[in-house]
C-alpha positions in Angstrom: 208.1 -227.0 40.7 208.5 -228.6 37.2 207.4 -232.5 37.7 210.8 -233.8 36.0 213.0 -232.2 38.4 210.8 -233.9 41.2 211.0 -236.9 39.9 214.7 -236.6 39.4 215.5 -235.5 42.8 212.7 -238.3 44.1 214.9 -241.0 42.7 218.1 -239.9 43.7 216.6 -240.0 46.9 215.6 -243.5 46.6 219.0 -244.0 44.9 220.4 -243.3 48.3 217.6 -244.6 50.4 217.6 -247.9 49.3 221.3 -248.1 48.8 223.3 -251.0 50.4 225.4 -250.0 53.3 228.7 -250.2 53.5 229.7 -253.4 56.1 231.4 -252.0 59.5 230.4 -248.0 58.7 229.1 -246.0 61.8 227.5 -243.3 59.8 225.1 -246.0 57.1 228.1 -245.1 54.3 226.5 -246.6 51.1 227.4 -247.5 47.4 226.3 -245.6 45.0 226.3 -245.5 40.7 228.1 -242.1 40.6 227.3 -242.2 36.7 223.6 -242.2 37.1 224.0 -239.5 40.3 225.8 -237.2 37.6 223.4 -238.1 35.0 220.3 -237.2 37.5 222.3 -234.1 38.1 222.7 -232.7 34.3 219.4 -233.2 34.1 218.1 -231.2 36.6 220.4 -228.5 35.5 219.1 -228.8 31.7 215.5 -228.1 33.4 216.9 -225.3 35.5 217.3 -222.8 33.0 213.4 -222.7 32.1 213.0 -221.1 35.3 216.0 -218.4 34.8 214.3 -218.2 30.9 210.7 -217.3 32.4 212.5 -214.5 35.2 213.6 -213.0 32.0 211.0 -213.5 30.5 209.2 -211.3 33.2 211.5 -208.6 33.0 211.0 -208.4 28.8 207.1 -208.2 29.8 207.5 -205.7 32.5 209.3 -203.5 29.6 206.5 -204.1 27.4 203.9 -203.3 29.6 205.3 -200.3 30.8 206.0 -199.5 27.4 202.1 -199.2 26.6 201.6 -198.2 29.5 203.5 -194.9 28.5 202.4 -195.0 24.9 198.3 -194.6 26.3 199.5 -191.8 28.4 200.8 -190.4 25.9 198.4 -191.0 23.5 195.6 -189.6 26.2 197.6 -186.4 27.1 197.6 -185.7 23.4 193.7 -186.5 22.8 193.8 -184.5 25.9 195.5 -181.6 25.1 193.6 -181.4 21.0 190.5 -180.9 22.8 191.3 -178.3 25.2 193.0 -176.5 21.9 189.4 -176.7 20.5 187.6 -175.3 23.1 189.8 -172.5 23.8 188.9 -171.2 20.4 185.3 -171.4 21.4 185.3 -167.9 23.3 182.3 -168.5 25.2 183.6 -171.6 26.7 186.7 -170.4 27.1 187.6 -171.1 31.0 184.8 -174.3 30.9 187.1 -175.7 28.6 190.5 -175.1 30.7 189.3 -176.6 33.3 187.7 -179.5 31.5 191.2 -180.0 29.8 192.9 -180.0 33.1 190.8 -182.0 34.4 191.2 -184.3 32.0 195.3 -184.3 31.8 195.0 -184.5 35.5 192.3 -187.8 34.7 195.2 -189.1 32.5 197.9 -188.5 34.6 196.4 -190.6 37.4 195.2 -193.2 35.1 198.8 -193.3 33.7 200.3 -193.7 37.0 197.4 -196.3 38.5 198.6 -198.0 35.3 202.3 -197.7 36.6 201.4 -199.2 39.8 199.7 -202.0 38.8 201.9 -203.1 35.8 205.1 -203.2 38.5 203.1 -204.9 41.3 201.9 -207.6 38.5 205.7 -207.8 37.4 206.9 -207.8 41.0 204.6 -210.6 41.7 205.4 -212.7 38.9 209.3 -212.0 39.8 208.9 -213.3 43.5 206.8 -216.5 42.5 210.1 -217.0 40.0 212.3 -216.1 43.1 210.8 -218.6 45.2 210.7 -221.3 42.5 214.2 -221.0 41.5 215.1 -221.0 45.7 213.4 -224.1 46.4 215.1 -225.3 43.3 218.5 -224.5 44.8 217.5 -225.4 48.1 216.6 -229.4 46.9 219.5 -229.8 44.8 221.8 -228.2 47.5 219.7 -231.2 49.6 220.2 -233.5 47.1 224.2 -233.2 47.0 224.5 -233.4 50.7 222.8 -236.4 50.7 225.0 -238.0 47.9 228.3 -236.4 49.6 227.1 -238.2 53.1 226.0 -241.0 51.2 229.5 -241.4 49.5 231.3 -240.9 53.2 
């Protein structure tokens, strides 16, 4: 988690912690500077949108890795296919080299797909460390409000 929101959430929980209570209240009701609470609170959200920024931010690279991803398949089916065109005109090669080229589509084929796999498990990763971030984000300022609303009972 980003160190200013942690600080920020850390003092508005000493905000409310060391709060005077309220004289006579059953459930520790405090007084609290609702000016600085709101000002903690912008500034958490102003921080927030890194987060969102770098999830995107994922996604573009996802796009961009798959992108090249497809761009060396296609590059090596191409490669692949120019050299089984040459040694098809070799006549004594002639099913060596069909099977060689297929062999070697098939080679990039696989190679193209183990690329697939790995570029979206790397994204996916990336995505869920975001997800989780941006939840335990949520979660502590969900917290953090509670705690004022109580605070402010």
């Amino acid at each position: 988690m980003d160190q200013r929101i942690e600080d920020l959430i850390l003092e508005l929980q000493d905000m409310v912690n060391n709060a005077k209570a309220m004289p006579l209240s059953k459930d520790r009701k405090v007084l609290l500077s609702g000016e600085r609470i709101f000002e903690i609170l912008d500034a958490i959200e102003d921080n927030l949108p890194k987060e969102i920024r770098q999830a995107k931010g994922i996604v573009a690279d996802r796009d961009e890795i798959l992108a090249e991803a497809k761009r060396k398949e296609e590059e090596v089916i191409r490669q692949a296919e120019a050299r089984r065109k040459v040694m098809i005109s070799e006549s004594e090669i002639v099913k060596a080299a069909q099977a060689q080229a297929a062999d070697i589509i098939n080679a990039a084929k696989k190679k193209s797909a183990d690329m697939h796999k790995a570029a979206n498990s790397y994204v996916d990763d990336l995505m869920a460390r975001a997800d989780d971030s941006i939840a335990n984000f949520s979660k502590e300022i969900k917290k953090t409000r509670q705690d004022f609303k109580s605070a402010m009972k």
